[in-house]
VEXDREN-2710 file (C-alpha; in Angstrom, 1 decimal):
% VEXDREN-2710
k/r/px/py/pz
1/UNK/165.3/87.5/121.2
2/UNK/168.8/87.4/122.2
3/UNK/171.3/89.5/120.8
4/UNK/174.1/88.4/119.3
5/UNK/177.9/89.6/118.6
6/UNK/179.7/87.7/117.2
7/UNK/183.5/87.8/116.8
8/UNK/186.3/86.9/114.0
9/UNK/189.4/86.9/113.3
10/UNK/191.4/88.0/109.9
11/UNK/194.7/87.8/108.8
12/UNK/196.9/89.8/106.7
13/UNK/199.7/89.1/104.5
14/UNK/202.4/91.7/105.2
15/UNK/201.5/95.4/103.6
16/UNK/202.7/98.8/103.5
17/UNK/201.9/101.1/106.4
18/UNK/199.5/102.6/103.8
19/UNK/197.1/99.6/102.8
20/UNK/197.9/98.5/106.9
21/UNK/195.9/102.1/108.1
22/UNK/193.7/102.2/105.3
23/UNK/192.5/98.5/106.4
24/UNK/192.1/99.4/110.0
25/UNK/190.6/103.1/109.4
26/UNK/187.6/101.1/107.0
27/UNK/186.6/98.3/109.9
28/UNK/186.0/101.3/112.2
29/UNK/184.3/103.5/109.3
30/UNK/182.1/100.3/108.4
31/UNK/181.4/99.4/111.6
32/UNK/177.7/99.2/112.2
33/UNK/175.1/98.3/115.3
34/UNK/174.9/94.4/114.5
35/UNK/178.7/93.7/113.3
36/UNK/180.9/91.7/114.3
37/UNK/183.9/91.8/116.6
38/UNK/186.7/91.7/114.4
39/UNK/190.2/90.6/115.4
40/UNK/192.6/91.7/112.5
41/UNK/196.4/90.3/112.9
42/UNK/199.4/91.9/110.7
43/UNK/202.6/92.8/109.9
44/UNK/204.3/95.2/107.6
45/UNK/206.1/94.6/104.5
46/UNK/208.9/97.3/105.5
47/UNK/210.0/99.2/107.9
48/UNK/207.5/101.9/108.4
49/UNK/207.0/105.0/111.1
50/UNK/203.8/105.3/112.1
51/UNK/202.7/109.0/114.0
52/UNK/200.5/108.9/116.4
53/UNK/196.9/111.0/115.4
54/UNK/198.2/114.2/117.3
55/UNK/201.8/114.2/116.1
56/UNK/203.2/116.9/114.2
57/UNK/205.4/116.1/111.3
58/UNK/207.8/118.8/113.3
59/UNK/208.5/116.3/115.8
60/UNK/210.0/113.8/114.0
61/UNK/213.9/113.4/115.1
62/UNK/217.0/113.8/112.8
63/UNK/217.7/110.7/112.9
64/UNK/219.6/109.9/109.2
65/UNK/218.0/105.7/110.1
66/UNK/214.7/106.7/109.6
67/UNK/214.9/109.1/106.8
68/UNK/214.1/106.7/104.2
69/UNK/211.2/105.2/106.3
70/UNK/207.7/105.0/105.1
71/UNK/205.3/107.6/107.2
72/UNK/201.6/107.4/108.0
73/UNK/199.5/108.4/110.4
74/UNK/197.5/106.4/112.9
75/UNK/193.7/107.1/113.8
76/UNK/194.7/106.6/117.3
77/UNK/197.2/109.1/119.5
78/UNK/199.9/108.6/121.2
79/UNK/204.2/108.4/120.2
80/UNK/205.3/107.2/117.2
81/UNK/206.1/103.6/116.6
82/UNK/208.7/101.9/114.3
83/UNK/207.1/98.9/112.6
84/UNK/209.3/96.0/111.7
85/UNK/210.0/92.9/113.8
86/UNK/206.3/92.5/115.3
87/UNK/203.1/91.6/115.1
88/UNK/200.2/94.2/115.3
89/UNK/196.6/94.0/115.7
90/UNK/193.3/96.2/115.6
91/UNK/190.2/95.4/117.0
92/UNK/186.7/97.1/116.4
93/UNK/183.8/96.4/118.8
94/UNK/180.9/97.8/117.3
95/UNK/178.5/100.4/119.7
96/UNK/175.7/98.8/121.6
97/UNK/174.6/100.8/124.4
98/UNK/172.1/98.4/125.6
99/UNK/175.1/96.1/126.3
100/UNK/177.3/98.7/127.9
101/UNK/180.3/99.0/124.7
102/UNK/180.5/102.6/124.5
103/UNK/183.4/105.5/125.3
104/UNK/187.0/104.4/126.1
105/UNK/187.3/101.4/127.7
106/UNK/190.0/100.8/130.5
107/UNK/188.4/97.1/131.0
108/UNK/189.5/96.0/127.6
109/UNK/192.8/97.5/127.7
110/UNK/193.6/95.7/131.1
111/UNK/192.0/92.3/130.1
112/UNK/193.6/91.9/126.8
113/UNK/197.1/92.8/128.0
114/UNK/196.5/91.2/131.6
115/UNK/195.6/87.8/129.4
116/UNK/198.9/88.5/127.8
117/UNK/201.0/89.2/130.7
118/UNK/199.5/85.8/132.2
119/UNK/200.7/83.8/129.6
120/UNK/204.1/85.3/129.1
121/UNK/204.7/84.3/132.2
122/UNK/203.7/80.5/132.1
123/UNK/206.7/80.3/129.6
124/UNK/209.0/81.4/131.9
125/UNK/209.1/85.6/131.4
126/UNK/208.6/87.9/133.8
127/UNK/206.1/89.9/132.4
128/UNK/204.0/92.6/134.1
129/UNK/202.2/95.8/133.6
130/UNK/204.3/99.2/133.8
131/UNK/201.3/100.6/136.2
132/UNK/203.0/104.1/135.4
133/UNK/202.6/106.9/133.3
134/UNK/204.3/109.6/131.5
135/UNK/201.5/110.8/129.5
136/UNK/199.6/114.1/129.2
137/UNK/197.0/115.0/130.9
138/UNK/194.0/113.2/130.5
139/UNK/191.8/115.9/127.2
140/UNK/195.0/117.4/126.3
141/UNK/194.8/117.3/122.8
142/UNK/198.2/117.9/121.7
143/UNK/201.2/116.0/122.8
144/UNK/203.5/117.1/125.5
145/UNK/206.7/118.1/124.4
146/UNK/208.4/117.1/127.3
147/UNK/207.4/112.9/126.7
148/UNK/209.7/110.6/124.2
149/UNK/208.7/110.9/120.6
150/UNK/208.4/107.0/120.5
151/UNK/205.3/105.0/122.0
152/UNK/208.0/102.1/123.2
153/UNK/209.8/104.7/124.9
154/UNK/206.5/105.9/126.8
155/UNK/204.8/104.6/129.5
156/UNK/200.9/103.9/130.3
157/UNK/199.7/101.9/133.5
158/UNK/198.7/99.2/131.0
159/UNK/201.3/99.0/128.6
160/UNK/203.0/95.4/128.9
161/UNK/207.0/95.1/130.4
162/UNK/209.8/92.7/130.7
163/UNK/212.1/93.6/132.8
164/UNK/212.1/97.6/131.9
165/UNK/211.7/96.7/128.3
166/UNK/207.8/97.7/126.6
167/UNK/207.1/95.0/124.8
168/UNK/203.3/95.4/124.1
169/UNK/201.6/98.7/124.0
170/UNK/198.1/99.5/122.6
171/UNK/195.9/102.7/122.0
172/UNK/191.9/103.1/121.2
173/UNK/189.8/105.6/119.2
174/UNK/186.2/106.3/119.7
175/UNK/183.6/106.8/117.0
176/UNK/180.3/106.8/116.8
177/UNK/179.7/103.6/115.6
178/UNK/182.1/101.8/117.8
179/UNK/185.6/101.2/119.6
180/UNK/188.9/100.4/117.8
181/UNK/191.7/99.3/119.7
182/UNK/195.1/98.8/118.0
183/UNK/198.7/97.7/119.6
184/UNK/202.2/96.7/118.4
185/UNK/204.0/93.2/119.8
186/UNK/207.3/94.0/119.8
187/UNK/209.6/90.7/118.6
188/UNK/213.1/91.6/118.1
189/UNK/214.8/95.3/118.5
190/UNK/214.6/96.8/114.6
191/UNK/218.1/97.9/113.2
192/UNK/216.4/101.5/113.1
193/UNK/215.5/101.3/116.9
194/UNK/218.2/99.2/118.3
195/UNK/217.4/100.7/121.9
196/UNK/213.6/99.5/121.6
197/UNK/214.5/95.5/122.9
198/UNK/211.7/93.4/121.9
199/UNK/210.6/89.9/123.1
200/UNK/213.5/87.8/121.7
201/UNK/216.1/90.2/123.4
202/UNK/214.9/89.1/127.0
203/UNK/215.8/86.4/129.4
204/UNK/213.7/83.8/130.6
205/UNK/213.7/82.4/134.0
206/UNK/215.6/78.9/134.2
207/UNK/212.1/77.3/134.6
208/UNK/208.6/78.1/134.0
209/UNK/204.7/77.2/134.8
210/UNK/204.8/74.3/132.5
211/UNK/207.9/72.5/134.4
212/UNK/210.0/73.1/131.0
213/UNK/213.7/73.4/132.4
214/UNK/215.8/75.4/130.1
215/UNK/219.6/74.6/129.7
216/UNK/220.7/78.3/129.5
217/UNK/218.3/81.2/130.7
218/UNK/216.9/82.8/127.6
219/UNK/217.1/79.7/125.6
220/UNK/215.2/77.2/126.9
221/UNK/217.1/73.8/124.7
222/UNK/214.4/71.4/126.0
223/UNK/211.6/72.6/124.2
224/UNK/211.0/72.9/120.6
225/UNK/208.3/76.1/120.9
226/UNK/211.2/77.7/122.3
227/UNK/214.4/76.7/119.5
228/UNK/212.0/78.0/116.8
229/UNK/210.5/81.3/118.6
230/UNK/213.7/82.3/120.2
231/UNK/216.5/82.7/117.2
232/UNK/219.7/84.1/118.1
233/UNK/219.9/86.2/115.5
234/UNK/216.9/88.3/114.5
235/UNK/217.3/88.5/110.7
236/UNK/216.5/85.2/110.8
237/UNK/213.3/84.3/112.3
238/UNK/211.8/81.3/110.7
239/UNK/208.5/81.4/109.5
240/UNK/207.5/79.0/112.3
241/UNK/208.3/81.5/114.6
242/UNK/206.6/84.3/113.1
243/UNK/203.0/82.1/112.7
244/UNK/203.9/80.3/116.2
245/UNK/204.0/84.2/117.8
246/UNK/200.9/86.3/115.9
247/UNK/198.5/82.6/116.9
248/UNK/199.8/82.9/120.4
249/UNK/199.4/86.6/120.2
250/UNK/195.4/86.2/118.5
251/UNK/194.5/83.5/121.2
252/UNK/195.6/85.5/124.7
253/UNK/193.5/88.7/123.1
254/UNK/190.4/86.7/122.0
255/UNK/190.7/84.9/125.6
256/UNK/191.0/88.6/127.2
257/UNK/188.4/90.1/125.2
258/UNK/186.1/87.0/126.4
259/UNK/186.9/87.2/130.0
260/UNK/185.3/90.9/129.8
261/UNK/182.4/90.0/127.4
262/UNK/182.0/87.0/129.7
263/UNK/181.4/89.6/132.8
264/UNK/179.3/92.3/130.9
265/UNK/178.4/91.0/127.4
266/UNK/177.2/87.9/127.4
267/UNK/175.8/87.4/124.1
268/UNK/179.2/89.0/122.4
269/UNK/181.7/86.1/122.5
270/UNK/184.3/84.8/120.3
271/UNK/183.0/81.5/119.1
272/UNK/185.1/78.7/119.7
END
C-alpha cells in the first residue's frame, strides 16, 4: 500500500511573538509518523524580537528602540530577528525514514528559497542566493561573538539577497519526530531596524520575465500587482498587498517543497 503524506497549509491572523512560538513549537511536538506536511503562514501583531535558541539574553544591544519590544525565544538557532513588516512561515515534515526525511536538510533549504529566488526574478528583481557564510562552525553550540547579533545582518549560502540586501532567511530544528523549518520575508525596513531594507526598499529592473515594462524602476505603473505590492510609504501597505505577498510567498515554498518531494518523496506532495 502506498504511503501517503499529505501536505496543508494554515493561516494565522496576526499574534504575539508568544501565541506565534507556542504555535510553531506544538506542530513540531505533535508531529507524528503519518502527519501531514503542514505549511503555517503568519505575521505578528507587534513588533517583536525574537532570539535565536542559543542566544543569551547578554547579547542583546542597548539599543533604547528595542527596549520596549516583546522578547521570545525561537526553537531554532541562529541571530535575532525583529518581526514587523513580514511575512513568516514554519514548516514541519514529519520523520519517515523509509522515505529518506530525516536530519537537517540542505535540499529543502535550497529548493524552497531557490523556488523563491526564481520567481522574484520573473517580476523584475534581481534576486539570488548570498552563497556565503559568516556563521560558526558547523556543532558549535554557542554563538560566535564575533558574528552580527541580527539574523538579517548574517549571512548563510542559502539565505535569499537583493542587491546586498537579505531579504529571506530561514533556519531548521531537528526532533525526533520530524523537521521544522521556519524563516522571515522581510517586506519593508521596520522603524526599529531601519538599516534591515526589506523587499519594498529595492529597485526593480525596468522590465521583467513577463514583458511588464515599468515607467520608473522600482515602480513598475503598468501593472496593477505592482501599484498595490509596492507602496511608497511603508506604514501604509494595503491589505491587498499584504494577502497578495504571504499567497505568493505560500505558493513558491509549496512549489519548492514539491520539486524535492517530487525527486525523493513521491507519495508526499502538496495536493493541488
Amino acid at each position: 500500500m502506498a504511503k501517503e503524506l499529505r501536505g496543508i497549509v494554515r493561516w494565522d491572523s496576526p499574534q504575539s511573538g508568544e501565541f506565534n512560538m507556542d504555535a510553531d513549537n506544538r506542530m513540531l511536538a505533535e508531529l507524528q509518523s503519518h502527519s501531514p506536511v503542514v505549511l503555517r503562514m503568519y505575521r505578528w501583531s507587534s513588533p517583536t524580537l525574537s532570539l535565536g535558541h542559543f542566544q543569551d539574553e547578554e547579547e542583546i544591544p542597548a539599543e533604547e528602540r528595542w527596549s520596549t519590544a516583546p522578547r521570545v525565544r525561537r526553537k531554532t538557532g541562529g541571530g535575532a530577528i525583529l518581526h514587523d513588516l513580514e511575512w513568516t512561515y514554519s514548516l514541519v515534515i514529519p520523520s519517515r525514514p523509509e522515505l529518506g526525511l530525516k536530519g537537517h536538510s540542505e535540499a529543502i533549504y535550497r529548493s524552497t528559497h531557490l523556488a523563491i529566488v526564481n520567481g522574484l526574478r520573473e517580476m523584475g528583481w534581481d534576486a539570488k542566493l548570498s552563497e556565503q557564510c559568516t556563521c560558526s562552525a558547523a556543532g558549535t553550540r554557542k554563538v560566535s561573538q564575533a558574528e552580527p547579533f541580527l539574523c538579517f545582518m548574517r549571512r548563510s549560502p542559502v539565505d535569499v539577497l537583493i542587491g546586498q540586501d537579505k531579504i529571506l532567511g530561514s533556519a531548521q530544528r531537528r526532533s525526533a519526530a520530524g523537521l521544522l523549518q521556519h524563516g522571515s520575508f522581510l517586506l519593508s525596513a521596520s522603524a526599529l531596524t531601519p538599516s534591515l531594507h526589506g523587499l519594498f526598499d529595492q529597485t526593480r529592473n525596468s522590465s521583467d520575465a513577463s514583458g511588464l515594462e515599468s515607467e520608473d524602476a522600482g515602480k513598475g505603473a503598468d501593472a496593477d500587482w505592482v501599484r498595490a505590492s509596492v507602496p511608497s510609504d511603508a506604514n501604509s501597505i494595503v491589505d491587498f498587498a499584504w494577502r497578495f505577498w504571504g499567497e505568493w510567498l505560500a505558493e513558491r515554498l509549496r512549489a519548492g517543497i514539491d520539486q524535492v518531494i517530487a525527486c525523493k518523496w513521491d507519495d508526499a506532495r502538496f495536493p493541488d
